[in-house]
C-alpha positions in Angstrom: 21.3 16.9 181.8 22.2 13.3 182.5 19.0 10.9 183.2 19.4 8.4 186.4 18.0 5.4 185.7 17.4 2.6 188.5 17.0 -1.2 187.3 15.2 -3.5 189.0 17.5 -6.0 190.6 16.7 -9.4 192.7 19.2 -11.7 194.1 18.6 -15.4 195.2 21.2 -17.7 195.7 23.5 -18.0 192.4 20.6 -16.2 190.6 19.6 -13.0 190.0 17.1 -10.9 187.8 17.6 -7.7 186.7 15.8 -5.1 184.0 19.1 -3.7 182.7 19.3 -4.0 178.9 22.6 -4.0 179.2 22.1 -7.4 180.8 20.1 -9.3 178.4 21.1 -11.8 176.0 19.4 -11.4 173.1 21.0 -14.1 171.4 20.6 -16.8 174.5 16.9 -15.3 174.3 16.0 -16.1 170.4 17.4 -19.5 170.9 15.2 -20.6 173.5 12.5 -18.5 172.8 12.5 -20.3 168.7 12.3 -23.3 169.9 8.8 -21.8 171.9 5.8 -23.0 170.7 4.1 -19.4 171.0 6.7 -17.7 169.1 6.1 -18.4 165.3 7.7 -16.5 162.6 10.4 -15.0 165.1 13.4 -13.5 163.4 16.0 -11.9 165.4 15.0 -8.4 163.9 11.1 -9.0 165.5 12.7 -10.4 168.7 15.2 -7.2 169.0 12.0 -4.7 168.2 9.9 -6.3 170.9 12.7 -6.5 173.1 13.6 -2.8 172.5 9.5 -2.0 173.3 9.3 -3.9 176.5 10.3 -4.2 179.6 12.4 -7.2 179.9 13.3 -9.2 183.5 16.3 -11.5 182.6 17.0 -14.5 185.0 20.8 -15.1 185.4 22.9 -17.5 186.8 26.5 -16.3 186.7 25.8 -14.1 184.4 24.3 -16.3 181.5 21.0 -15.8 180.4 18.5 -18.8 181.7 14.9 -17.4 181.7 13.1 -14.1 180.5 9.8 -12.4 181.3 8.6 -9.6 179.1 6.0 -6.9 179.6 4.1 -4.4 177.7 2.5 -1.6 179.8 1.4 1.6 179.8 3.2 2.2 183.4 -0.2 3.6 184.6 -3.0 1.5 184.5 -2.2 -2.0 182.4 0.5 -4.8 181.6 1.0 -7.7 179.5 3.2 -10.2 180.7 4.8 -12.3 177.9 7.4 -14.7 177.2 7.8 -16.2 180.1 10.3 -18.3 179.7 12.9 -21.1 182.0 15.6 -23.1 180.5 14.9 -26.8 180.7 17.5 -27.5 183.2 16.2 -24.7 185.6 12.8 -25.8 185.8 10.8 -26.8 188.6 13.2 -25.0 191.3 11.2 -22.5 192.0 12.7 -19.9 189.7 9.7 -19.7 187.6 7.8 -18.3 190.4 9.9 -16.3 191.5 10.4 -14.4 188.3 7.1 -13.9 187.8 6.6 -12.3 191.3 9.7 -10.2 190.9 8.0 -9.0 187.8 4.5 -7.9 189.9 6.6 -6.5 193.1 8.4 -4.2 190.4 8.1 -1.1 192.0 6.5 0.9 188.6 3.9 -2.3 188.1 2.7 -3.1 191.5 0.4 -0.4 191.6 -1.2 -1.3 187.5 -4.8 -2.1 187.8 -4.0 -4.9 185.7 -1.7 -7.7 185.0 -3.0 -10.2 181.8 -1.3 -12.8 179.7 -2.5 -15.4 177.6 -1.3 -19.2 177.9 -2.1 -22.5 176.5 -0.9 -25.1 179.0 0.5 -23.2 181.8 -2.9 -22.3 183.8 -2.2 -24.2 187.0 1.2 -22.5 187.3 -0.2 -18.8 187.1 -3.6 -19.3 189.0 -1.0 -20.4 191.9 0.3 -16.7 191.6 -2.9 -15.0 192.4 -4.1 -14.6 188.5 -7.9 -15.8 187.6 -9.8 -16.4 184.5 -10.2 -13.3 182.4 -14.3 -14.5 181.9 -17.2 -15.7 183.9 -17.3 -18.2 186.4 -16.6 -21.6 186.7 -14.8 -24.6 187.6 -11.2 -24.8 186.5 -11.9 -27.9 184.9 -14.4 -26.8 182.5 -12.4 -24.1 181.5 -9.6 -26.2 180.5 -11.6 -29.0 178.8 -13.2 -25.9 176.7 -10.3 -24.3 175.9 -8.2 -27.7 174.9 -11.9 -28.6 172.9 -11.2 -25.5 170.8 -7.4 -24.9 171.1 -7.4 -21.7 172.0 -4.8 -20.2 174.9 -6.3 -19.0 178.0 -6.3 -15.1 178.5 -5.9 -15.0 182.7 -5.7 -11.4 184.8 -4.7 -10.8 188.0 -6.2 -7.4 189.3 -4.5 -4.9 191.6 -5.9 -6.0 195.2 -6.5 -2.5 195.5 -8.5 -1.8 192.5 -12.9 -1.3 193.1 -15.0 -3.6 191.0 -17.9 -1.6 190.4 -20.0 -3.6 192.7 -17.8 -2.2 195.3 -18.0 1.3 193.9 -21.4 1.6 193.9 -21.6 0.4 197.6 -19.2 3.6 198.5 -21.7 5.9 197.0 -24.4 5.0 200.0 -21.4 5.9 202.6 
């Protein structure tokens, strides 16, 4: 029995992202991905294991690697978005964005309760794709000044629109 597997595939332009392994460049990807500030200790054995364990989005242009997003999920009720990641060139066209939304329109993640990653200077960027603070209220700028006071990375959600908070559960229960 021969399995049929479908890989995600988005077209823009020149560029295009796809979730075939058979796409990725995992030696374009450890070289931008060591010079990352988030990545220390990365070896190309640790890079191929987590690679391996994840589903990977690569961002091409003609076919050479230029930007990765990597996720760790369950398939069923979480993800972990990780490694984000845009050559230097390529930034601030939009591509960014658009990888990141291609990765929560995937067709097996759209319906996760759940999509959280953590990141320590990139906050504006993903609260302008529908992700929030993973902890109590308050203004953005606290939360930043706080979290640059004790250098820590931000850990930021962004919940299923379809998903109850149990205030909302509870209020189903009197219907």
């Amino acid at each position: 029995m021969v399995a049929v597997v479908n890989y995600f595939l988005g077209r823009r332009d020149e560029f295009k992202i796809s979730t075939d392994p058979g796409a990725l460049d995992t030696s374009a990807v450890f070289g931008f991905l060591a010079e990352a500030k988030w990545w220390t200790d990365l070896t190309e054995e640790s890079l191929d294991r987590a690679l391996r364990n994840s589903l990977c989005f690569s961002l091409l242009e003609a076919n050479r690697q230029i930007g990765l997003a990597r996720v760790v999920t369950d398939y069923v009720t979480y993800a972990y978005l990780c490694d984000v990641y845009i050559v230097e060139e390529r930034r601030r066209q939009g591509l960014g964005s658009w990888l990141v939304r291609c990765v929560l329109e995937h067709p097996e993640l759209k319906r996760l309760k759940r999509v959280a990653l953590l990141t320590h200077d990139a906050q504006t960027f993903y609260l302008g794709l529908d992700f929030h603070f993973a902890y109590g209220p308050g203004s953005l700028e606290r939360h930043v000044r706080e979290a640059e006071r004790l250098n820590i990375d931000f850990h930021v959600i962004r919940d299923s629109p379809w998903r109850f908070d149990v205030d909302e559960a509870s209020d189903l229960e009197d219907v």
